[in-house]
N, CA, C and O atoms as a Maestro MAE file, in Angstrom:
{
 s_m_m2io_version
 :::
 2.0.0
}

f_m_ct {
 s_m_title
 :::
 protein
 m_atom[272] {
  # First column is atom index #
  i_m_mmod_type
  r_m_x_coord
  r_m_y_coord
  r_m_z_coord
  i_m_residue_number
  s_m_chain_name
  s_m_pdb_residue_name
  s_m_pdb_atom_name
  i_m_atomic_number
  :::
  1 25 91.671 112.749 118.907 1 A "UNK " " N  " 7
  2 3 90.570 113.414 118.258 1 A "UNK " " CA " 6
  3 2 89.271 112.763 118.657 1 A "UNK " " C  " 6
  4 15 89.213 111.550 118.859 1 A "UNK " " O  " 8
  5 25 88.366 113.456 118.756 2 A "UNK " " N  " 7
  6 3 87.067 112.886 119.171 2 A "UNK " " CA " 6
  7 2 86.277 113.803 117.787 2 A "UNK " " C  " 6
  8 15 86.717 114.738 117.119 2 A "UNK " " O  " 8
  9 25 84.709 112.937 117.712 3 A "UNK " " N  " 7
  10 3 83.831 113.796 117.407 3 A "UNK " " CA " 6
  11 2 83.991 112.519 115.786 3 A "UNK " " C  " 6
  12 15 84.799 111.624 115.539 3 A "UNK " " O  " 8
  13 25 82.725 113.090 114.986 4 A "UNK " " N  " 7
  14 3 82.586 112.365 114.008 4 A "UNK " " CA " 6
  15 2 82.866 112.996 112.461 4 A "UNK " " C  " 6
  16 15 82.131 113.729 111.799 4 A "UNK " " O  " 8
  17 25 84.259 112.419 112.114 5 A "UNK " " N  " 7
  18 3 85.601 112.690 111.302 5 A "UNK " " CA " 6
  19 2 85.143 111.591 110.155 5 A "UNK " " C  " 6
  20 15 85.075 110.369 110.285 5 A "UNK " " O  " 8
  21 25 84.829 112.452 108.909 6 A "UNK " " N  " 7
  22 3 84.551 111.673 108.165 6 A "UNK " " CA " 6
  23 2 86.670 111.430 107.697 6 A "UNK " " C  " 6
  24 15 87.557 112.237 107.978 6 A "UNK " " O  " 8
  25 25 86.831 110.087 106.966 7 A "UNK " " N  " 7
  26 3 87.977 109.830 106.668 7 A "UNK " " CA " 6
  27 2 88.478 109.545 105.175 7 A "UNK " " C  " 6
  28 15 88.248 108.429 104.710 7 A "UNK " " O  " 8
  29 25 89.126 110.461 104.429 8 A "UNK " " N  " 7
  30 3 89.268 110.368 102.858 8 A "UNK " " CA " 6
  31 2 90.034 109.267 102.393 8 A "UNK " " C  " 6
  32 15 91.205 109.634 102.483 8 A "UNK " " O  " 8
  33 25 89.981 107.780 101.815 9 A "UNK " " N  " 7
  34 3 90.722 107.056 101.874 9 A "UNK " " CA " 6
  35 2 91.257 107.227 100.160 9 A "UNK " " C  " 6
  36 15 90.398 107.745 99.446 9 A "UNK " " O  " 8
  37 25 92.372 106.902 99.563 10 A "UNK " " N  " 7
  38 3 92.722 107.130 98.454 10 A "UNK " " CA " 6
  39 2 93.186 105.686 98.030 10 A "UNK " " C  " 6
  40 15 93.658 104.909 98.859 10 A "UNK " " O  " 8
  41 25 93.014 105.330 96.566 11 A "UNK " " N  " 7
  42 3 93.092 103.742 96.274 11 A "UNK " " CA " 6
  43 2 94.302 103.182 96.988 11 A "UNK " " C  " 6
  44 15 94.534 102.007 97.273 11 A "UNK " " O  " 8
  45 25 95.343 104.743 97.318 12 A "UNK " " N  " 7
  46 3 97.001 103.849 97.410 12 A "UNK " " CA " 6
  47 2 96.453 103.921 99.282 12 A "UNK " " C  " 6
  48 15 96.558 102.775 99.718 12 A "UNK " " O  " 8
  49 25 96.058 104.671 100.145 13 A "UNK " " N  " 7
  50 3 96.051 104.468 101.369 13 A "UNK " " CA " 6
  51 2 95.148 103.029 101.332 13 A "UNK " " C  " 6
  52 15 95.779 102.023 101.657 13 A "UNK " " O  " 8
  53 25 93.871 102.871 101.001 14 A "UNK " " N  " 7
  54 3 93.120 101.239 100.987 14 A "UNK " " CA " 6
  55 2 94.324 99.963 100.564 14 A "UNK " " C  " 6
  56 15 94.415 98.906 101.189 14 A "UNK " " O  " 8
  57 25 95.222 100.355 99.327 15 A "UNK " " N  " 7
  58 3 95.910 99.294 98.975 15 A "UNK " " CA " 6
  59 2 97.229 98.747 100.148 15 A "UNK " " C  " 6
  60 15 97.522 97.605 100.502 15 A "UNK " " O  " 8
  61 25 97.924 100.296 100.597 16 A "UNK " " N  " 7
  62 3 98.813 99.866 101.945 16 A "UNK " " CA " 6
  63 2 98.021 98.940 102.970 16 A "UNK " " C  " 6
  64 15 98.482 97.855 103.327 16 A "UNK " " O  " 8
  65 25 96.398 99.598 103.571 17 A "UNK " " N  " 7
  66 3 95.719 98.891 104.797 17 A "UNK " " CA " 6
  67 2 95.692 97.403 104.364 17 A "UNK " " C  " 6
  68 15 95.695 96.594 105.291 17 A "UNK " " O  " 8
  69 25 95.667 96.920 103.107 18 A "UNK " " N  " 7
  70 3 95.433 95.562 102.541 18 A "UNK " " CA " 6
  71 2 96.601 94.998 102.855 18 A "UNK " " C  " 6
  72 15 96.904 94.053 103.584 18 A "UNK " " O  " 8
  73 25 96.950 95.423 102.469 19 A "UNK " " N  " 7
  74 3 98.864 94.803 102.702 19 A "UNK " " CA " 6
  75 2 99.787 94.262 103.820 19 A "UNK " " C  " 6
  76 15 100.653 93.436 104.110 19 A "UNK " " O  " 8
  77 25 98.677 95.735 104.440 20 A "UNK " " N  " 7
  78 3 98.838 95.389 105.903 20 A "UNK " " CA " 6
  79 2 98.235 94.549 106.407 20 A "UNK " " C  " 6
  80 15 98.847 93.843 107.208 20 A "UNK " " O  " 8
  81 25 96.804 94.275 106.155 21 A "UNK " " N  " 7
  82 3 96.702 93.208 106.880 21 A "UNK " " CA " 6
  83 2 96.667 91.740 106.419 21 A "UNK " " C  " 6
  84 15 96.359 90.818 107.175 21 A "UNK " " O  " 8
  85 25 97.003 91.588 105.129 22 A "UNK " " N  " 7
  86 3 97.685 90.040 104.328 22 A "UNK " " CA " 6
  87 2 99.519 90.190 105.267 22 A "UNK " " C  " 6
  88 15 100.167 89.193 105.584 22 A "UNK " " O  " 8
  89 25 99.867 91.271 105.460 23 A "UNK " " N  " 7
  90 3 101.466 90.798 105.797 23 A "UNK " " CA " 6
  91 2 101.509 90.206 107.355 23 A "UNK " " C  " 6
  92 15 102.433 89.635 107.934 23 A "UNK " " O  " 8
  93 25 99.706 90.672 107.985 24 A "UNK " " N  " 7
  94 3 99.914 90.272 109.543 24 A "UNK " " CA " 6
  95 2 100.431 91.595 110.342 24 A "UNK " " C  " 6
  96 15 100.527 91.544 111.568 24 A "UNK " " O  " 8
  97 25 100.636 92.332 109.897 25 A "UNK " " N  " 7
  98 3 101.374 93.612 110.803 25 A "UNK " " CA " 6
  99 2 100.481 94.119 111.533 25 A "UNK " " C  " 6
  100 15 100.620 94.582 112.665 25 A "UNK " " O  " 8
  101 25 99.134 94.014 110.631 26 A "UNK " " N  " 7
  102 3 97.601 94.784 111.011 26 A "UNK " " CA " 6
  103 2 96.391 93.647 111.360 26 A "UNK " " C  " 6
  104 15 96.087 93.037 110.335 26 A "UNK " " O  " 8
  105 25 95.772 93.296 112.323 27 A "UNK " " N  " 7
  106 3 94.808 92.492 112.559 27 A "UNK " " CA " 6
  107 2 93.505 93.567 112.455 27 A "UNK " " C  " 6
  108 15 93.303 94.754 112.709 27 A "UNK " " O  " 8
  109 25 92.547 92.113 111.783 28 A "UNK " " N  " 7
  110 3 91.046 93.085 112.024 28 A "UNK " " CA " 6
  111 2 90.174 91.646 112.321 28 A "UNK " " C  " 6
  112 15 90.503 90.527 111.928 28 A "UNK " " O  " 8
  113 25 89.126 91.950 113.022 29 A "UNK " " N  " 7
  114 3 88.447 90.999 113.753 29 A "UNK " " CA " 6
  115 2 86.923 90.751 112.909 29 A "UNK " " C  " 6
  116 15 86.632 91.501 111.977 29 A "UNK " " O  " 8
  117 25 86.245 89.928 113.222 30 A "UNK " " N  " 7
  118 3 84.728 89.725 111.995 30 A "UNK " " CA " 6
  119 2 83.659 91.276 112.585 30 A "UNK " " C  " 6
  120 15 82.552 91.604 112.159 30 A "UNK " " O  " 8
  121 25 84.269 91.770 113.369 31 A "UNK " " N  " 7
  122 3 83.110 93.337 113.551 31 A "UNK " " CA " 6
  123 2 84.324 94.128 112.712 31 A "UNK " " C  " 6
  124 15 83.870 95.272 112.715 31 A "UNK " " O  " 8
  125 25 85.231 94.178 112.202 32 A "UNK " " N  " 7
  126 3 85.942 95.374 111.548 32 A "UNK " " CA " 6
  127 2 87.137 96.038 112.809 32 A "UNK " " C  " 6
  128 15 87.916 96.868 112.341 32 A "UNK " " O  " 8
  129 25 87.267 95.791 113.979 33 A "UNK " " N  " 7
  130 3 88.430 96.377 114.854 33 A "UNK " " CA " 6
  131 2 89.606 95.774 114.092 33 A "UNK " " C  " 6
  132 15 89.795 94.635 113.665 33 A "UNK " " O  " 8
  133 25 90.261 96.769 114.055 34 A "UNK " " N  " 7
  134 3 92.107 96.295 113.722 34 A "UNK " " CA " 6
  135 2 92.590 97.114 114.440 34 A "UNK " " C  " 6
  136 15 92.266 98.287 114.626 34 A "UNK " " O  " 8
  137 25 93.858 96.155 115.121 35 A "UNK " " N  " 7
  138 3 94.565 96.701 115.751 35 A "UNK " " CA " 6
  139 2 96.122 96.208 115.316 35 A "UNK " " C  " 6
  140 15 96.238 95.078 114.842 35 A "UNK " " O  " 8
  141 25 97.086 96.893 115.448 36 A "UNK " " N  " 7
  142 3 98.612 96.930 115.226 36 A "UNK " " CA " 6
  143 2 99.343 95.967 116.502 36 A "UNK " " C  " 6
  144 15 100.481 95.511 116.397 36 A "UNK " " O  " 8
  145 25 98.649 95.803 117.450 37 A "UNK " " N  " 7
  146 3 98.834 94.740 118.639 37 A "UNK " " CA " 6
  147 2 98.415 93.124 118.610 37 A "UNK " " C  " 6
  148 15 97.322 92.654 118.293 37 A "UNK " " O  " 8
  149 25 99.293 92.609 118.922 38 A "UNK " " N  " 7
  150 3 98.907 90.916 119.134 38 A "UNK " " CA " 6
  151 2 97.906 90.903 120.008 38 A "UNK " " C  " 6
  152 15 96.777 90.485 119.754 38 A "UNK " " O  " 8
  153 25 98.208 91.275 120.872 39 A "UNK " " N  " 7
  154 3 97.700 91.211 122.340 39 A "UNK " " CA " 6
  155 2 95.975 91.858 122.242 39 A "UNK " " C  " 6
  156 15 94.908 91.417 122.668 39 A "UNK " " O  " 8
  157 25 96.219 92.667 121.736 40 A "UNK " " N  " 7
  158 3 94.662 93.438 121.588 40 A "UNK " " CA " 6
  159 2 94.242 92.693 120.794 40 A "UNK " " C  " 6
  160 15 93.347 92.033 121.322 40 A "UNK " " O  " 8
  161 25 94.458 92.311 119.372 41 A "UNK " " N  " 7
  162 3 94.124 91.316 118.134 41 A "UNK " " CA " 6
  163 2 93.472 89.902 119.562 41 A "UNK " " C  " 6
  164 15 92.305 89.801 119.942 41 A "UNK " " O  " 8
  165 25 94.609 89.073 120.022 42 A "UNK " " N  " 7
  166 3 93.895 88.045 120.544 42 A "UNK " " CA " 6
  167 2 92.809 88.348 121.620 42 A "UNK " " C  " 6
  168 15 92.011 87.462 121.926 42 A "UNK " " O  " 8
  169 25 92.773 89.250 122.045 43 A "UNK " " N  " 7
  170 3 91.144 89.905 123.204 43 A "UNK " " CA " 6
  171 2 90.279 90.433 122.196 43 A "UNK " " C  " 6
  172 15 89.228 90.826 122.703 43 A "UNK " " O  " 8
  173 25 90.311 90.537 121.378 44 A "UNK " " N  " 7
  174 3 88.918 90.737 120.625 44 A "UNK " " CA " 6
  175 2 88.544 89.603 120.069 44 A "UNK " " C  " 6
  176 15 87.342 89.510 119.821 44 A "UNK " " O  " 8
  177 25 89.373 88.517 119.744 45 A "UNK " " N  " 7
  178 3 89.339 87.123 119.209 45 A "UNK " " CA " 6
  179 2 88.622 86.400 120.893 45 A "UNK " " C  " 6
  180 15 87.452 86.019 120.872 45 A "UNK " " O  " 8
  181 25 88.977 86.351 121.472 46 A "UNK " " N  " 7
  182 3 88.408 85.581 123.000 46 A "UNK " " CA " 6
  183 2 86.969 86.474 123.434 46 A "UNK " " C  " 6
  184 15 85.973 86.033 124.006 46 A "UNK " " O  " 8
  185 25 87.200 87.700 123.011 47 A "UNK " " N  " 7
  186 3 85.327 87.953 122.879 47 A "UNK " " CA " 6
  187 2 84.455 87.829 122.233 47 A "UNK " " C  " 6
  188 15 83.242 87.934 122.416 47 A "UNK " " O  " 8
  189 25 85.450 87.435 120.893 48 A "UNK " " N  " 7
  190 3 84.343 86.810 120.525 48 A "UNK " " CA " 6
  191 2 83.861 86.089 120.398 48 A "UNK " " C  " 6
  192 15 82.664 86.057 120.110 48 A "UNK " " O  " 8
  193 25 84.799 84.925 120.604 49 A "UNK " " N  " 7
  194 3 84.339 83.834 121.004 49 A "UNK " " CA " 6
  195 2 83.401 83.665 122.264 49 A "UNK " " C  " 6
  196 15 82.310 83.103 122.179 49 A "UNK " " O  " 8
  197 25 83.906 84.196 123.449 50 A "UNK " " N  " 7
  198 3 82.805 83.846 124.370 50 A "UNK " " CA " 6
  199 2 81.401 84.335 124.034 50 A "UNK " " C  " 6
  200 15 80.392 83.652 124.218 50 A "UNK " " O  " 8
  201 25 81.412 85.782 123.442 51 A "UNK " " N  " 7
  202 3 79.969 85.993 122.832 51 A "UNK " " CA " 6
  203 2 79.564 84.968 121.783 51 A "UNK " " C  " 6
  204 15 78.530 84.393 122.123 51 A "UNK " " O  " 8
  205 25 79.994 84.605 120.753 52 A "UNK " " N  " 7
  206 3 79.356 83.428 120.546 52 A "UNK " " CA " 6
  207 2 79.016 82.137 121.047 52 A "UNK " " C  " 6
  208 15 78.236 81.377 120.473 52 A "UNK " " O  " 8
  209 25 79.673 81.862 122.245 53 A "UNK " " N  " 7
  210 3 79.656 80.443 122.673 53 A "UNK " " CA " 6
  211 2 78.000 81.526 123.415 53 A "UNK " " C  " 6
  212 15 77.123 81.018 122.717 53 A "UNK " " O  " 8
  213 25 77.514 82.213 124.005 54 A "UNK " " N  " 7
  214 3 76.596 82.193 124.816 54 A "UNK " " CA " 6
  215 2 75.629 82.402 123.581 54 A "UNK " " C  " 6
  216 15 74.508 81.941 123.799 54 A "UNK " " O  " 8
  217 25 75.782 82.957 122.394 55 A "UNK " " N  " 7
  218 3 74.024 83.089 121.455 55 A "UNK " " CA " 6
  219 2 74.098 81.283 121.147 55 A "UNK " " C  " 6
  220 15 72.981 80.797 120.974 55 A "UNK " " O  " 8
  221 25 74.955 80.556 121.088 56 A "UNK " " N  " 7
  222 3 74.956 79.299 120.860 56 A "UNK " " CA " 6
  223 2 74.355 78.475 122.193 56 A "UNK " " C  " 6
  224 15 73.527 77.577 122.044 56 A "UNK " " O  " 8
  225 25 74.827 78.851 123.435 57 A "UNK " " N  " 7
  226 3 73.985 78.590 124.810 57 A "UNK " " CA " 6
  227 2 72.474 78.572 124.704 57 A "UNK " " C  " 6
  228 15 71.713 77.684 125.088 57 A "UNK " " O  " 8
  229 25 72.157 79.825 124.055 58 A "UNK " " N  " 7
  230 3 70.593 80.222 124.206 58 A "UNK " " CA " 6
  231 2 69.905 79.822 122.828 58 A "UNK " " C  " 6
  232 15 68.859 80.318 122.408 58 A "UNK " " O  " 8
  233 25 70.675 78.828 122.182 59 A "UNK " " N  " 7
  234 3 69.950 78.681 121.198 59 A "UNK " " CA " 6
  235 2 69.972 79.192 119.938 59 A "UNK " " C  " 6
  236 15 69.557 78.685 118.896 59 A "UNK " " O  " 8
  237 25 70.524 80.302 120.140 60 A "UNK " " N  " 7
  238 3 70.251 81.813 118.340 60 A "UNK " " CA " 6
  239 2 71.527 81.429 117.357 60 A "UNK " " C  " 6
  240 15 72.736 81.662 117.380 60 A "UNK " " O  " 8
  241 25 70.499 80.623 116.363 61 A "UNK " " N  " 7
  242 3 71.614 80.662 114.711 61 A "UNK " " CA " 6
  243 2 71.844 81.791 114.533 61 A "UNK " " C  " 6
  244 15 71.135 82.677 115.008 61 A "UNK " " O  " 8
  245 25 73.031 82.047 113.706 62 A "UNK " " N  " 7
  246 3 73.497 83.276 112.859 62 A "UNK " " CA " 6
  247 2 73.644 82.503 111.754 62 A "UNK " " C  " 6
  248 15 73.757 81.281 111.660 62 A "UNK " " O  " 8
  249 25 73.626 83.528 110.760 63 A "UNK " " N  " 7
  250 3 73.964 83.791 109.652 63 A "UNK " " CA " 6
  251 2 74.785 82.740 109.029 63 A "UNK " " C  " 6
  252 15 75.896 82.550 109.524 63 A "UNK " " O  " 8
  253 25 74.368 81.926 107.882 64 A "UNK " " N  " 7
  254 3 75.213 80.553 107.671 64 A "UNK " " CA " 6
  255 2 75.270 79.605 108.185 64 A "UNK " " C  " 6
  256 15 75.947 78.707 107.684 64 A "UNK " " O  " 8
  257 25 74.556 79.395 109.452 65 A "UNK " " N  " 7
  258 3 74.367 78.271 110.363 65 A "UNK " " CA " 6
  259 2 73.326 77.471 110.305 65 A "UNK " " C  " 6
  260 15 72.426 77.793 111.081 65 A "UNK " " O  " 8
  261 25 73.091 76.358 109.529 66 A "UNK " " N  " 7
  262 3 71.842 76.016 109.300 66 A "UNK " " CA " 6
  263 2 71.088 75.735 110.635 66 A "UNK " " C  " 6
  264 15 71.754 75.571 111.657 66 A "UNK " " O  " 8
  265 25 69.482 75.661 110.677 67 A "UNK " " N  " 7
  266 3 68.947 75.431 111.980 67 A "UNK " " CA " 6
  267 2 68.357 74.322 112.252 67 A "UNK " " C  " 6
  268 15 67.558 74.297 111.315 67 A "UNK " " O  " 8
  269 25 68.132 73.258 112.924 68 A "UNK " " N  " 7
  270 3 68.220 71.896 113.124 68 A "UNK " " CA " 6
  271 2 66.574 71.797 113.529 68 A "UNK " " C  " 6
  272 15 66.075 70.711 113.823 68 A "UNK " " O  " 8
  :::
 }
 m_bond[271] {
  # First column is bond index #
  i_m_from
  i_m_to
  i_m_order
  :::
  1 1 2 1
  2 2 3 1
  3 3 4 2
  4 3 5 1
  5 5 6 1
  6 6 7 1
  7 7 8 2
  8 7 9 1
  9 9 10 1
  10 10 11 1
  11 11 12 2
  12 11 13 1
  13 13 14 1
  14 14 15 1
  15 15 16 2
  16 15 17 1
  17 17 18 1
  18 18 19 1
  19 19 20 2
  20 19 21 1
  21 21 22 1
  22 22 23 1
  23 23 24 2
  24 23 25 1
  25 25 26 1
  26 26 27 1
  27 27 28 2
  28 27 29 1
  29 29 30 1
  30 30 31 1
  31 31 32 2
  32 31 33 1
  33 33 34 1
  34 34 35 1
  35 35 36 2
  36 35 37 1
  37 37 38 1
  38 38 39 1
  39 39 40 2
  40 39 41 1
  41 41 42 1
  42 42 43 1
  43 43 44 2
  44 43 45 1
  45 45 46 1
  46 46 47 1
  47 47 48 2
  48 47 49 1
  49 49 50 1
  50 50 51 1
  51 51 52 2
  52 51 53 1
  53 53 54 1
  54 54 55 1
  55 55 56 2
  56 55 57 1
  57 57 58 1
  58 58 59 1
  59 59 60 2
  60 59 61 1
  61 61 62 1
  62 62 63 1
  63 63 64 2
  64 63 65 1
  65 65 66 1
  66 66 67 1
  67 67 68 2
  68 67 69 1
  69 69 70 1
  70 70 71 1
  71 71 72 2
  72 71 73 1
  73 73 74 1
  74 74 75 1
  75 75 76 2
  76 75 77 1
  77 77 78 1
  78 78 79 1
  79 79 80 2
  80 79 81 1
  81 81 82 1
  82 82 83 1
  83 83 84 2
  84 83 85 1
  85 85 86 1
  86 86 87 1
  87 87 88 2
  88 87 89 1
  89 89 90 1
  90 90 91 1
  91 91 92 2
  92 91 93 1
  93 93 94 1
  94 94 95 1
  95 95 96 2
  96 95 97 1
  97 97 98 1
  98 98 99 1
  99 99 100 2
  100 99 101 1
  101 101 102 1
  102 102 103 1
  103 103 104 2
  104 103 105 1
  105 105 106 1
  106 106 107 1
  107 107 108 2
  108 107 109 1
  109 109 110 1
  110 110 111 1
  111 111 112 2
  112 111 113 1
  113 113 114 1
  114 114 115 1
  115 115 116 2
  116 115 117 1
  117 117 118 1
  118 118 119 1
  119 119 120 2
  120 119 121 1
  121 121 122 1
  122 122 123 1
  123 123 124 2
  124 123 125 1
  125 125 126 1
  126 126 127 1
  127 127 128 2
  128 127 129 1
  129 129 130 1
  130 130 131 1
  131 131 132 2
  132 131 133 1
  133 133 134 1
  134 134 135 1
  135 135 136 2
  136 135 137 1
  137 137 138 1
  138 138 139 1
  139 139 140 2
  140 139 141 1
  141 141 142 1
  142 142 143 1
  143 143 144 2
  144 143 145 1
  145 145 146 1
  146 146 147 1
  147 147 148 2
  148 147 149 1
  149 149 150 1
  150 150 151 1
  151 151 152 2
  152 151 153 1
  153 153 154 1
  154 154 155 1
  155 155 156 2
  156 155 157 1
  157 157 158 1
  158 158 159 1
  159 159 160 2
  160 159 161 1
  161 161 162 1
  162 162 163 1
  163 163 164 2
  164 163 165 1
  165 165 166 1
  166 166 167 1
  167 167 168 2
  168 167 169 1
  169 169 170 1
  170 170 171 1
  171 171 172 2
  172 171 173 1
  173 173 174 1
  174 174 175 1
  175 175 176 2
  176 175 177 1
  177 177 178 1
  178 178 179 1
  179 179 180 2
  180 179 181 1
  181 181 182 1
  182 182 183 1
  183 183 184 2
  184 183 185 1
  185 185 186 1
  186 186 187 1
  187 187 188 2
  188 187 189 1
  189 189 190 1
  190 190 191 1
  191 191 192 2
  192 191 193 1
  193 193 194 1
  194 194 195 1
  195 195 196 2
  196 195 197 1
  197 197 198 1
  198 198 199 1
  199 199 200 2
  200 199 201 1
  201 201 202 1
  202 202 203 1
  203 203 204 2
  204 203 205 1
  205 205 206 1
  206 206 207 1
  207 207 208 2
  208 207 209 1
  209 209 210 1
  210 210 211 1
  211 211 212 2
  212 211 213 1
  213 213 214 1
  214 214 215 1
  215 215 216 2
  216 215 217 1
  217 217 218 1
  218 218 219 1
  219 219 220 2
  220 219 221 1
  221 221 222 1
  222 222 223 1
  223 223 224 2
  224 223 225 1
  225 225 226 1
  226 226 227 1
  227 227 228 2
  228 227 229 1
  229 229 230 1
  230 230 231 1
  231 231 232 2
  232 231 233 1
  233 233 234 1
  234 234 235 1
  235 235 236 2
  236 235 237 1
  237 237 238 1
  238 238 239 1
  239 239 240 2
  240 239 241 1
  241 241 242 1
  242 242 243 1
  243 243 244 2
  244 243 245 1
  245 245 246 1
  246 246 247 1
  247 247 248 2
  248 247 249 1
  249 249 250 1
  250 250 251 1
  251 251 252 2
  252 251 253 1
  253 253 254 1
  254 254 255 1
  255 255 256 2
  256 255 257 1
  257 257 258 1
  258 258 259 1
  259 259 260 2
  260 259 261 1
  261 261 262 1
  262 262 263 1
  263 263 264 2
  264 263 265 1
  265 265 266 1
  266 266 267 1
  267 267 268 2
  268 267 269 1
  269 269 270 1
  270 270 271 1
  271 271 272 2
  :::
 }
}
């Protein structure tokens, strides 16, 4: 499906996605991607890390990081 799909979530579909991802079955990354894959889960984890190692290169605090 393409195109912009709004999505009806119901308390019991939110409470399964939770479940899912406390049991580990479901990964989600600090931008919100989840994926059902290890493999995809750890490549969004190694981008993000390298994107942070470079705003840390150039200097740029985020959020919670005190600035020196």
């Amino acid at each position: 499906m393409q195109g912009n799909w709004a999505v009806m979530t119901t308390p019991e579909s939110r409470r399964q996605e939770e479940q899912a991802l406390e049991s580990g079955e479901v990964y989600q990354d600090a931008e919100g991607r989840r994926t059902a894959d290890p493999g995809t889960a750890a490549a969004h984890a190694h981008s993000e890390a390298d994107r942070n190692a470079e705003h840390l290169k150039r200097g740029e605090v985020g959020p919670g990081t005190p600035e020196k």
